[in-house]
N, C-alpha and C positions, 0 to 999 in steps of 0.2 A: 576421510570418512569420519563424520561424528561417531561417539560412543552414545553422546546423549540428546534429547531432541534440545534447541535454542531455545532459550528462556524466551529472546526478541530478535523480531524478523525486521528485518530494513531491507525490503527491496524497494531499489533507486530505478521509477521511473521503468519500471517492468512492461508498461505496453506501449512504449515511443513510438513504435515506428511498424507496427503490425496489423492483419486484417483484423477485421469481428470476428470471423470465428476462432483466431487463435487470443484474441484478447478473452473470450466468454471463458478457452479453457485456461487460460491465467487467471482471470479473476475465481473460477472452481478452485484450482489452486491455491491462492492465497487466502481463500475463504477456510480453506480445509485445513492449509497449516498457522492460518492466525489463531486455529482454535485451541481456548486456553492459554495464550500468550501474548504480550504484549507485542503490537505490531506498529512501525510506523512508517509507513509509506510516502517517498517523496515521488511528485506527479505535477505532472503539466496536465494532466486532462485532467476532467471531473469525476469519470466513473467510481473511483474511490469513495467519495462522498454518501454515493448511496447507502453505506454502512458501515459508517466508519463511526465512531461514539465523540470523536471530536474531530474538529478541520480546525487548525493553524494556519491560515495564510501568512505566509513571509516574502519581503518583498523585499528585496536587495540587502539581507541579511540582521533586517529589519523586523521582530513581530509583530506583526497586524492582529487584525480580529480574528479571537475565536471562537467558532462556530459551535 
């Protein structure tokens, strides 16, 4: 158990393998505890993008454009 809340959230890839309705309440989730803190999420889909202040593409360890 934390004492204190994370400065930065990294979750890896949080909706791989799940329906819509459980991805809507992970992205509530991560909307709620990104707030105020730096977050960076690594993902194979997009839905991230919708609100994210920057996208990074990296491609084989590679950094690409960012958005």
């Amino acid at each position: 158990m934390l004492s204190l809340p994370p400065a930065v959230l990294v979750p890896d890839d949080s909706a791989a393998a799940i329906d819509a309705a459980a991805e809507g309440r992970i992205r509530g989730a991560l909307l709620t505890g990104a707030k105020d803190r730096a977050t960076i999420i690594i993902s194979h889909r997009p839905y991230p993008t919708s609100w994210a202040n920057r996208v990074v593409h990296v491609n084989y360890g590679q950094k690409g454009t960012v958005f």
